[in-house]
Each structure stands twice: as C-alpha cells, then as structure tokens.
C-alpha positions in Angstrom: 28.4 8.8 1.5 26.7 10.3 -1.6 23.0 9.5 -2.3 24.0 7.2 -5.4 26.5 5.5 -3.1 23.9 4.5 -1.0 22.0 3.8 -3.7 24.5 1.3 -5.0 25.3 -0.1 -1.8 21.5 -0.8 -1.2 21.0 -3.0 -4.5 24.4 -4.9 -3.5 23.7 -5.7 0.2 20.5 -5.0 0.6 17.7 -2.8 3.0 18.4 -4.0 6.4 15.4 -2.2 8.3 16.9 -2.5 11.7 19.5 -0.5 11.1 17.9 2.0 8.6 16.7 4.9 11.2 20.4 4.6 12.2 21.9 5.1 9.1 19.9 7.9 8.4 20.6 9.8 11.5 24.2 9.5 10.4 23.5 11.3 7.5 21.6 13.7 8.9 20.3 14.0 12.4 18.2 16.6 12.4 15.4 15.2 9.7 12.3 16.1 10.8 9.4 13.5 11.5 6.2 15.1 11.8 2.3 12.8 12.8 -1.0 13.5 12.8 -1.3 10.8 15.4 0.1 10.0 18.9 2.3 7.1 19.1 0.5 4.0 21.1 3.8 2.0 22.2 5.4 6.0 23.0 2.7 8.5 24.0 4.9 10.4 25.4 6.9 11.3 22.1 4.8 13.7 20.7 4.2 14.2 17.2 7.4 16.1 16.0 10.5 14.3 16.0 13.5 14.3 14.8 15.3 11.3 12.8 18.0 10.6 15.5 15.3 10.6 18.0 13.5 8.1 16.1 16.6 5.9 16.3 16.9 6.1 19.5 12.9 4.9 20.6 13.8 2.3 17.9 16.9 1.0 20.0 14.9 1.5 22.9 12.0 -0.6 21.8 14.3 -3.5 20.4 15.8 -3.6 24.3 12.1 -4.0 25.3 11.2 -6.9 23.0 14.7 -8.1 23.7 13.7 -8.8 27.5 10.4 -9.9 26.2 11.6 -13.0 24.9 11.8 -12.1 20.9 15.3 -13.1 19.7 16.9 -13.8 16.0 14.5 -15.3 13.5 11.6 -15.3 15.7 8.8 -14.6 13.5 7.2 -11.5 15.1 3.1 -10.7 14.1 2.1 -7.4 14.6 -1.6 -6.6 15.1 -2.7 -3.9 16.1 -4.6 -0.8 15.3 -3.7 1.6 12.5 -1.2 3.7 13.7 2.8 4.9 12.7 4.5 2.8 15.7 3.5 -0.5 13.9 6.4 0.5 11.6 8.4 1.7 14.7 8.0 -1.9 16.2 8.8 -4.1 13.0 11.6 -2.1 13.1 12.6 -2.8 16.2 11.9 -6.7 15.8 14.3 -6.0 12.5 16.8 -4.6 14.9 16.6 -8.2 16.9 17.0 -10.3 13.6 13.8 -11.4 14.0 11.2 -11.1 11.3 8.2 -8.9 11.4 5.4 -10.4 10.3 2.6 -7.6 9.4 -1.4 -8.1 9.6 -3.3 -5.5 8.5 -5.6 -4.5 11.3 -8.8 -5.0 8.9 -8.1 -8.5 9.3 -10.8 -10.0 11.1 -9.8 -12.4 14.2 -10.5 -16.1 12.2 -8.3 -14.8 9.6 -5.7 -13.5 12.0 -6.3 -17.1 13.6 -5.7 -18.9 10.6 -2.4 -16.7 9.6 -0.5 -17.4 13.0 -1.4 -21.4 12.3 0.7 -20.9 9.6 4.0 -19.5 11.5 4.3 -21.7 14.2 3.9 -20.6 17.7 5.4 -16.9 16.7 5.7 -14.1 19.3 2.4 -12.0 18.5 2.6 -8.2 19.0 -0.7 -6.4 19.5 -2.9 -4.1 21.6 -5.6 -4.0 24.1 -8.6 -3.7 21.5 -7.3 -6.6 18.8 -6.4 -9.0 22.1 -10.0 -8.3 22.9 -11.3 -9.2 19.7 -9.0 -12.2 19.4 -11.1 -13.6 22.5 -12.1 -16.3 20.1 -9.3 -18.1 18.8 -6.8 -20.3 20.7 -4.0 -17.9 21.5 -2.2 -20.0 23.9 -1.7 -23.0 21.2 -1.2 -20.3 18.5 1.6 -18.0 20.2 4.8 -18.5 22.0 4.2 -15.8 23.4 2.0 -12.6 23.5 3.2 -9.1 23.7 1.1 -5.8 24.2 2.2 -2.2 23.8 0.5 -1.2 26.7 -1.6 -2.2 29.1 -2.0 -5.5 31.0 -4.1 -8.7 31.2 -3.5 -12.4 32.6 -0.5 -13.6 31.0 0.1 -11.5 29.0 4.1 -9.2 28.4 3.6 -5.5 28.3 6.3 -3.3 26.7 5.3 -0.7 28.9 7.0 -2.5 31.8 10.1 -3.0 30.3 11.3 0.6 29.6 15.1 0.8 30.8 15.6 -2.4 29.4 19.2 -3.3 27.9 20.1 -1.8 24.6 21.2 -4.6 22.3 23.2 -4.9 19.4 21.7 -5.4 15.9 21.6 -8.6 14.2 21.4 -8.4 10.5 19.6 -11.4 8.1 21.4 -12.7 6.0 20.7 -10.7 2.5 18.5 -13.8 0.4 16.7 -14.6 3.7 13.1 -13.6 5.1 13.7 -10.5 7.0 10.1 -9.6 6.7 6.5 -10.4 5.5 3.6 -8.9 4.3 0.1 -10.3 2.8 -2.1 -9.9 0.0 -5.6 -8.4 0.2 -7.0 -11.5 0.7 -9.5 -10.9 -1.9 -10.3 -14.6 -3.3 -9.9 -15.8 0.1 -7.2 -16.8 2.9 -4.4 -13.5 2.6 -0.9 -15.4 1.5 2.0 -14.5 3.6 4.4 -12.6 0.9 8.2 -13.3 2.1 10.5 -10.2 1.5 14.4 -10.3 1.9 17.2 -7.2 2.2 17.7 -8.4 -1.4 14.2 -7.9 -2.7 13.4 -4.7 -0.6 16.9 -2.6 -1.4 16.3 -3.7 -5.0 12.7 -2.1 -5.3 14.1 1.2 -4.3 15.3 2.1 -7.4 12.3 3.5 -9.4 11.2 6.5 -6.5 14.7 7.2 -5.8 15.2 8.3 -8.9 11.8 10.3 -9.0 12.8 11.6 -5.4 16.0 12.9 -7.0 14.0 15.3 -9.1 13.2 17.3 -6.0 16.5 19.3 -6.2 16.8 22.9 -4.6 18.6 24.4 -1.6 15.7 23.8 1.0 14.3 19.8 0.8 10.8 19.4 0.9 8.3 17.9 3.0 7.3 14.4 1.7 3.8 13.7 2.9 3.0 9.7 3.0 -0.7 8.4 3.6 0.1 4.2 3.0 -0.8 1.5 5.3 1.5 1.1 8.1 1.7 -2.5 7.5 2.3 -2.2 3.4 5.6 -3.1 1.8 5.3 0.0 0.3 5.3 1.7 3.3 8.9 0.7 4.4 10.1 1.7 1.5 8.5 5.2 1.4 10.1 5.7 4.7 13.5 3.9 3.6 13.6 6.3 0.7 12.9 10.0 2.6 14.9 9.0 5.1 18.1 8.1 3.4 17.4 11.0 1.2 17.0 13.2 4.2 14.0 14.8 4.0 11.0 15.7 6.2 8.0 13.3 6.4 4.6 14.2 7.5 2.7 10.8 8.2 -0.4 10.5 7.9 -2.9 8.3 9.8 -6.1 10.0 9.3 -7.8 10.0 5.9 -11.3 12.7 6.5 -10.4 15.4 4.1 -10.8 18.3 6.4 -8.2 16.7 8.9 -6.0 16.0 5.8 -6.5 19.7 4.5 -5.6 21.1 8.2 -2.5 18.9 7.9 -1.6 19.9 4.3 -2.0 23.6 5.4 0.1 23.3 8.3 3.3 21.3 6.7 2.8 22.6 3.0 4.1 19.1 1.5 5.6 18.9 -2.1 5.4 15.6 -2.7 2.7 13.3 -1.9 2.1 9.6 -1.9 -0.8 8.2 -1.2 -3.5 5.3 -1.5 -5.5 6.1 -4.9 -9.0 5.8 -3.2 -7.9 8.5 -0.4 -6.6 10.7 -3.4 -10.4 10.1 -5.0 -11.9 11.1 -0.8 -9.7 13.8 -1.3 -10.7 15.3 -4.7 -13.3 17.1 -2.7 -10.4 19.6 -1.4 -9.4 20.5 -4.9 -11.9 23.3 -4.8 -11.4 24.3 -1.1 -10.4 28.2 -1.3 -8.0 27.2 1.4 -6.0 25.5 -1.4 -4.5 22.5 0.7 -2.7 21.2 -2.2 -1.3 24.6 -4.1 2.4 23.5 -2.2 2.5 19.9 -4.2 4.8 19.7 -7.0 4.6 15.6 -7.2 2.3 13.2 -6.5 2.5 9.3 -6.6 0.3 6.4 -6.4 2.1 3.3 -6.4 -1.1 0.4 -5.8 -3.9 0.1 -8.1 -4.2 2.6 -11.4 -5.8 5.4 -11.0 -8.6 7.3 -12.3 -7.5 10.3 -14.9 -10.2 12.5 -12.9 -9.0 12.3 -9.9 -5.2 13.2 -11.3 -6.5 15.8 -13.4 -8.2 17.9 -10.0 -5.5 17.1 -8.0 -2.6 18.6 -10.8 -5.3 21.7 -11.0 -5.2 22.2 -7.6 -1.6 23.1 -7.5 -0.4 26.0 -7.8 3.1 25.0 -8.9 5.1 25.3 -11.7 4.3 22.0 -14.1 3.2 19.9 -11.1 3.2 16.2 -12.2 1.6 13.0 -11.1 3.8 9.8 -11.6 2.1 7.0 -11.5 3.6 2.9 -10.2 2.0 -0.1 -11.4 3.2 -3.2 -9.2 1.8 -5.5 -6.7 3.4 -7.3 -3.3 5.1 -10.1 -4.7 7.2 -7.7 -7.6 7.2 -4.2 -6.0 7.1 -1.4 -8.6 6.6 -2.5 -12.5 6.2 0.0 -14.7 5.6 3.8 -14.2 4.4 7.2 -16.1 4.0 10.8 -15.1 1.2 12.6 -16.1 0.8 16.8 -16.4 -1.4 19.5 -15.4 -3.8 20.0 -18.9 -4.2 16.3 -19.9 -3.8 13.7 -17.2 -7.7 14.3 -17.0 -7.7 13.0 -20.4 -5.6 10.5 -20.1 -6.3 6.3 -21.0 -6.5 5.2 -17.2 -5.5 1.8 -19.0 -2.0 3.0 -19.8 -0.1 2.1 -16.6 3.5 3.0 -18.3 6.5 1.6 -19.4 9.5 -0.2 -17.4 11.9 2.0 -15.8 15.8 1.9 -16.4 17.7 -0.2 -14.2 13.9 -1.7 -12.5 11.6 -4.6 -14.0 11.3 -6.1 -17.2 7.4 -6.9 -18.2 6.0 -9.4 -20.8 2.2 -10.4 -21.7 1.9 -13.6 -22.4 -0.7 -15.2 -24.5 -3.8 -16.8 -22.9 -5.0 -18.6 -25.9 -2.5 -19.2 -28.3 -2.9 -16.0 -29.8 -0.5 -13.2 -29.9 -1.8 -11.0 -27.4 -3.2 -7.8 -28.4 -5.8 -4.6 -27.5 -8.4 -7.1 -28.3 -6.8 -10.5 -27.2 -5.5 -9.6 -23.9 -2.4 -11.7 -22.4 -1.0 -12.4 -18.7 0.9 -9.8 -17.4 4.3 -11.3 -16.1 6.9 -9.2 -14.2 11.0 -10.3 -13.6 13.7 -8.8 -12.0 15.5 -9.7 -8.7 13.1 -7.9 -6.8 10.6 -10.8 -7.1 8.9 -11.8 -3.1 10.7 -15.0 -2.2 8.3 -17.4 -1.6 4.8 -17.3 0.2 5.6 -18.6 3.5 4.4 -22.2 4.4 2.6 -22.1 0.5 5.4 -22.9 -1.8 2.8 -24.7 -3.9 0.7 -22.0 -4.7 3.9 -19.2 -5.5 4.9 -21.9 -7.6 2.0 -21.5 -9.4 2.6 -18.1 -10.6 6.2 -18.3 -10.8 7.9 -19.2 -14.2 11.7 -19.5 -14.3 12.3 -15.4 -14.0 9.1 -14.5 -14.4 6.0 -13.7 -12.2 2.5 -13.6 -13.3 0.7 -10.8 -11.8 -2.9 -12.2 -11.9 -3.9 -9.2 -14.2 -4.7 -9.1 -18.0 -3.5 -6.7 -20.6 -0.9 -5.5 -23.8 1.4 -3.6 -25.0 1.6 -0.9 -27.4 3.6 -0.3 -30.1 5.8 2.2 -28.3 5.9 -0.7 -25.3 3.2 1.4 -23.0 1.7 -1.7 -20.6 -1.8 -1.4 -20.7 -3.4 -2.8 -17.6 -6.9 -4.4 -19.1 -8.0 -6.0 -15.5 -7.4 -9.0 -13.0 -8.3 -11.7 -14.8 -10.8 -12.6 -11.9 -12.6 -9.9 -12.2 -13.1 -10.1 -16.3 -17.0 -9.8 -17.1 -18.2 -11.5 -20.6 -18.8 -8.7 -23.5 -16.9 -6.4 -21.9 -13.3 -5.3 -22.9 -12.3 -3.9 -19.5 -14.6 -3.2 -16.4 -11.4 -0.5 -15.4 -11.8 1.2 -18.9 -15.9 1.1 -18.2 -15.6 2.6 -14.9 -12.8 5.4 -16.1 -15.1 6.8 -18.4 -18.1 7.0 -16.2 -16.2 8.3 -13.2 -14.7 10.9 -15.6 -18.4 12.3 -16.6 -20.0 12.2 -13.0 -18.3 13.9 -10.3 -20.7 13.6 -7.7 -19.5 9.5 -7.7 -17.0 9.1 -4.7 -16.5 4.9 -5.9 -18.3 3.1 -8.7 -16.9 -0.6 -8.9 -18.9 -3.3 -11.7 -18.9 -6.6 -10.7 -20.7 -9.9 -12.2 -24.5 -10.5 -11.1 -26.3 -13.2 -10.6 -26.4 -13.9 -14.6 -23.1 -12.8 -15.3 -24.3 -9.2 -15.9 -22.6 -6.6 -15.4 -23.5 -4.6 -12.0 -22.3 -1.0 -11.5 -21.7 -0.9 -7.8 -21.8 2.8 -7.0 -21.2 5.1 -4.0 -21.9 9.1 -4.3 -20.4 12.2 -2.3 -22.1 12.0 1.1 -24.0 9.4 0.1 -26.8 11.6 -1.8 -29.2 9.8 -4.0 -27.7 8.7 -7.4 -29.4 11.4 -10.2 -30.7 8.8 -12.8 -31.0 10.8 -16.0 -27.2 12.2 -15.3 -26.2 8.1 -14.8 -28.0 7.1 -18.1 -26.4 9.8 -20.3 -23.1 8.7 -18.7 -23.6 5.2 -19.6 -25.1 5.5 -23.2 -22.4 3.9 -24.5 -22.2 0.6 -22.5 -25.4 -0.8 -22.9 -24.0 -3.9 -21.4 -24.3 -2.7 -18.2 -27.0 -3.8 -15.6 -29.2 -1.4 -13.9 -26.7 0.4 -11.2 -26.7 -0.6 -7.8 -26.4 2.5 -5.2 -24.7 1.6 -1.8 -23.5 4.0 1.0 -19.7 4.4 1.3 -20.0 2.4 4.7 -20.8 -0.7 2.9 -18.5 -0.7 0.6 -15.9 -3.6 1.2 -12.5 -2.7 1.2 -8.8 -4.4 1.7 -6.4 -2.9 4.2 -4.7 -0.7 1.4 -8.6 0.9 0.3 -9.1 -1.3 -2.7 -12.8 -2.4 -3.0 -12.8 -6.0 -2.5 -15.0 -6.8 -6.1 -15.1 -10.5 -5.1 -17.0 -10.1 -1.9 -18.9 -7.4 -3.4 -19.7 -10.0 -5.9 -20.5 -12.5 -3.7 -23.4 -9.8 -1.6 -25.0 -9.1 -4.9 -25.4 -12.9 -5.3 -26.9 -13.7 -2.0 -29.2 -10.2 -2.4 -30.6 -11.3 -5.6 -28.7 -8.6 -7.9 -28.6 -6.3 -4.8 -25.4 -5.3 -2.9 -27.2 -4.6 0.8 
C-alpha cells in the first residue's frame, strides 16, 4: 500500500494502536528502533531493535496482560517511571481492546489517587518505585487489580511471571469510541482525563505526515523523538515514522551531553522535541562536536517557542536550508495551526505568530471576549474545529461542555489574526497580567537579549505585578545591569525574582506550571522559594 493510501485509509477508519507495530512491520520489517534507555518490562531487549521485533514483544506483552486479567474495554492506568515501554505496554493493552489510560509519572500519588476514583476499579499498571510511593492511597478499593512490570510484592501480578503466555488475537474499538486517554497538565488543578478515539487520533496525522513527506531521498533518515512517553503526541510521532518507515532514535534522557553523545552516534535529520529541552539544549549549538550539523528539520509541536532558541538551533546545522516548523495545538484538538521558520531569521521572528491552518487539518476562529471585534489590541478566544476534537473528558462531561460549542473548541488561550490569517497566540487567558499586552511577547524579547537565561516565566505577585521568574545557565547569579538594559522597555515589570532550575515547577511535558509558581510567590511574599 502507498504512503497516501495509508494515509487515506487512516482518516477513514482510524489509528488502531494495537495493531500499528504490526502494520508497520508489514511494510517494512527491518525499521530500525534505536534507545538511549533499557527497557523496564524487557531488559533483555537491548536498545537496537528492529520494527518486526517490536511487534513481536508487543504481542508478547498483550499475552501477558491477557493472563493477567486485562480484557476488552478495561480501562488500563499506566504509572510508572519515564521510560519507552510505557508506550510498548499501552500498546499492548490496545492490542486487548482495552483502553490505556496514561499518567504522567510527575503525578504525585493523591493525584494519581484521585484520577483512578474517577475510572472505576481499572486494572492499574505500574512499577516497584510508583507502588511504593502509592503506599498512601487505598489501592485495594481503587483497583481491580494491580499489575507490575517486574518484581513482586503481596498481592500483587507481575508480568515477569507470565512470559510464554498465550498469544491473543487483537480486538479493535470501535472507530468513535475511547480507545485511549491522556490528561492535561493539571495546571489550575485536578488533571482532566482527555478521551481519544481511532477517529480523533488517525485524523491528527495529517499535518506531520505531510511535513514527513518532505524528507524524500534514496536513504530515509533517522527521526529523533524526545516527547513524553505518556503524551498524545507521542503516539502519533511513533504512528507517523513508523508507517512511513523510518528509523527512530528515542530518547529518554534530556542532559545535553548525553543528548549530544546520542546525536553524534545516530546523526538524526529530523527532530522533535519538547520546546524547554530544545532551550536545555541550546547550549550544544556551540559544541565543536557539532551534534546537530546532521538536522535538516526540526519540530516542536506543544507550547510556542522562543525565536532564540530556533535561531541557534537552525545555526547549528550544517545543512542545506535547515528549517524549524513549528505546531500550535493542545490535548483536546491535536495540531492547529503550523509555520516553518529558516536559518537567517527565525531568531528574528514574532514568537507570537504561531502560523496559519494547514490544508486538509483544523479550522481556527477568535472569538470576541467583550463584544468587540477582536484585534492586536482586543484579544479574542482562540477556538479550534475539525473532527479531530478529544471526545469527551472522561467522567466530566460538564466541564468539556464548557469549552465545547457546536464544532468548535475553545482552547483556553487569547489572541488574533492577521490580515494574511497568521494566528497570533497572545497567552492563556489565566495567565493574562493587567497593563500588559502579552507576558509570552514580554518574555520573547528578554530571552532574545540575555543568553545566559536557561527559563524566565512572569507571573502575577501579590499586587497583581508582574514578577519575572528567572532561571540562568548553571544557575550563576543573574548579572543586574545586563537584566535592566534588557528590560528598559517594560517598565511594568516587578523587580525579577532569581530561582535555581530545580525549583522551577514543571508539568510532565516541561512547561513551567505559572499557576503554582504564582501561588509560591504569594505565600513567600513576592518571593518564589
């Protein structure tokens, strides 16, 4: 079958992750899977792998849970720590028709105690550390059932005693119905469960595997993914190089120099990547190694990102018109709008301008908040619609109602559009600050004249001021003359607040959680310790 085939196919019946590692090995056994990191559930694997092997340990590991009890549309949590066989295992439980449930493993256990009160006595799927730390909460009135890769205590099914097990056959959802969930950050409180269907998640394809098809030559290059194992956006990072048959290199580890030694050693030309590890990893742009001189593309696809950071990164390749293509979107709509940027100006670029709809993805619309048409200086509600749209919060109907209108979603962010129909992304409306157009635009320009700032994040203070939270390389001291020359022009802002880069509070996916950095300047008296 030809790539826009399964293209096709995939926006008419849908991604069904169970069988996906199977598909692809159709295509093309020999696809090379390559880790930094050991497998937990498979230690035994190895790091290099090859994409019929992968469906293989997949069918193996659906046997396993098979025997453990997990059958069709069981809802299946997985917690554990970071690491690539959490997607190995929710495809596994895919494989069962069940649904994989996945919880970042930054959740903390009340929260994790909290989400599986929502799910009803679901078959939990974790590891030896996160059972420990769930010590706490009330597993047996929680769970049907507990599951560990590895390991053993009282009462509890490890997977590691169940190798041989029967292969099964796969069970497929039905193509409108949950076949898996996510969560959001969790930022203003309680992480909603986000409810994803084949529909939804074969639909949100579209806008990479058209950027992915811009990699043409004879010999396919190797895609190198850093995401959260338990993102959306990670299964359909993997969907995408996989069908497409090409190599992955998968990364678990974020420290630059382990990055760079991985970089060097697979030579990637694409990669896609969590913007705050692309700003930890700006640091490599002048290492005389040159870890990133193989890269022709990179993508972010979560928050925007800062024109700096692209602008290094583009420099430090050494190909031929390297480009940088940028995807607005969130959980609930996948990818929204989209841009590329180029070697020579993205470091100039309005970090505002998140792009423009793709063909044959989303439509966007601001709405006005005030009556008002909505403009640069009257920002509106950012709405997104297209069939790709989450389902439903599970066991919160109520509050996706909320944001849902007819078609439409509203993202929670602020913004306009251009003349030329460029969506500029303003802020989340949460996070607006009094007397100041955007705190995104504020930080963009400071981060853009001080390089020696690793994070800078302003947040309201105990007045309503703004607060520049800020974190520095290594966490030297912040140079004050350099800071007030860089913030002459936003004489708004408070007196900055420096932090080290351990304190900073962050969601699963790296974003700095502005609410609950809010919250610690509060309770510190306009100081974030």
């Amino acid at each position: 079958m030809k790539s826009a085939e399964i293209h096709k196919t995939l926006r008419t019946n849908g991604l069904h992750l169970g069988i996906l590692p199977e598909m692809a090995a159709a295509r093309n056994p020999a696809t090379p899977l390559s880790l930094d990191h050991d497998l937990d559930v498979l230690p035994e694997v190895g790091r290099r792998l090859t994409v019929a092997q992968l469906a293989g340990h997949v069918d193996d590991l659906a046997g396993r849970l098979a025997a453990a009890g997990v059958t069709a549309g069981d809802h299946v949590p997985i917690y554990k720590i970071a690491n690539f066989d959490v997607w190995v295992i929710a495809i596994a439980v895919s494989r069962l028709g069940a649904i994989p449930v996945m919880l970042s493993p930054a959740l903390d256990a009340p929260t994790i105690g909290a989400l599986l009160g929502r799910l009803e006595r679901p078959k939990l799927v974790t590891d030896l550390p996160k059972l420990d730390e769930l010590a706490g909460e009330p597993l047996a009135e929680l769970t049907g059932a507990v599951i560990v890769v590895a390991g053993h205590r009282p009462g509890v099914v490890s997977l590691a005693d169940l190798a041989g097990s029967p292969r099964v056959a796969p069970v497929n959802r039905p193509v409108d119905e949950a076949a898996m969930i996510t969560h959001t950050s969790g930022t203003t409180g309680l992480p909603k469960l986000v409810v994803h269907t084949p529909r939804t998640m074969g639909t949100r394809l579209t806008p990479q595997w058209r950027l992915l098809s811009l990699m043409r030559g004879r010999q396919r290059e190797t895609v190198a993914i850093h995401i959260s194992f338990v993102h959306s956006r990670m299964f359909a990072a993997m969907a995408l190089v996989l069908l497409r048959e090409m190599p992955v290199l998968l990364l678990n580890e974020s420290d630059p120099e382990r990055t760079a030694r991985s970089f060097l050693e697979h030579r990637p030309g694409f990669i896609e990547a969590l913007p705050n590890s692309l700003m930890d990893w700006e640091c490599l742009t002048d290492d005389p190694r040159k870890p990133f001189a193989s890269v022709k593309y990179f993508s972010s696809t979560f928050d925007a990102i800062h024109p700096r950071t692209m602008g290094r990164l583009l420099d430090a390749s050494e190909r031929r018109a390297p480009m940088f293509f940028q995807i607005y979107g969130q959980s609930e709509v996948g990818p929204a709008v989209g841009r590329p940027y180029f070697r020579g100006s993205a470091h100039q670029a309005d970090g505002r301008c998140v792009g423009f709809p793709m063909p044959g993805s989303a439509k966007v619309r601001v709405v006005s908040r005030n009556g008002r048409p909505p403009s640069e200086t009257n920002p509106g509600y950012i709405e997104v619609g297209w069939v790709g749209l989450a389902k439903t919060y599970h066991g919160e109907q109520d509050r996706y109602d909320e944001n849902r209108f007819g078609d439409w979603w509203r993202t929670g962010d602020v913004g306009f559009r251009t003349r030329l129909g460029c969506l500029h992304m303003l802020d989340r409306e949460i996070d607006m600050i009094a007397g100041i157009r955007s705190v995104l635009e504020v930080e963009d320009a400071v981060l853009g004249q001080l390089a020696e700032l690793s994070e800078l994040a302003v947040v309201p203070g105990p007045d309503g001021e703004a607060v520049p939270v800020l974190c520095t390389h290594d966490d030297r001291p912040l140079d004050r003359d350099r800071w007030r020359t860089a913030v002459a022009a936003f004489p708004q802002l408070a007196e900055p607040v420096q932090i080290t880069q351990a304190e900073l509070p962050r969601t699963g996916t790296l974003k700095v959680r502005r609410v609950e950095l809010s919250r610690r300047i509060l309770s510190a008296g306009g100081r974030a310790g």
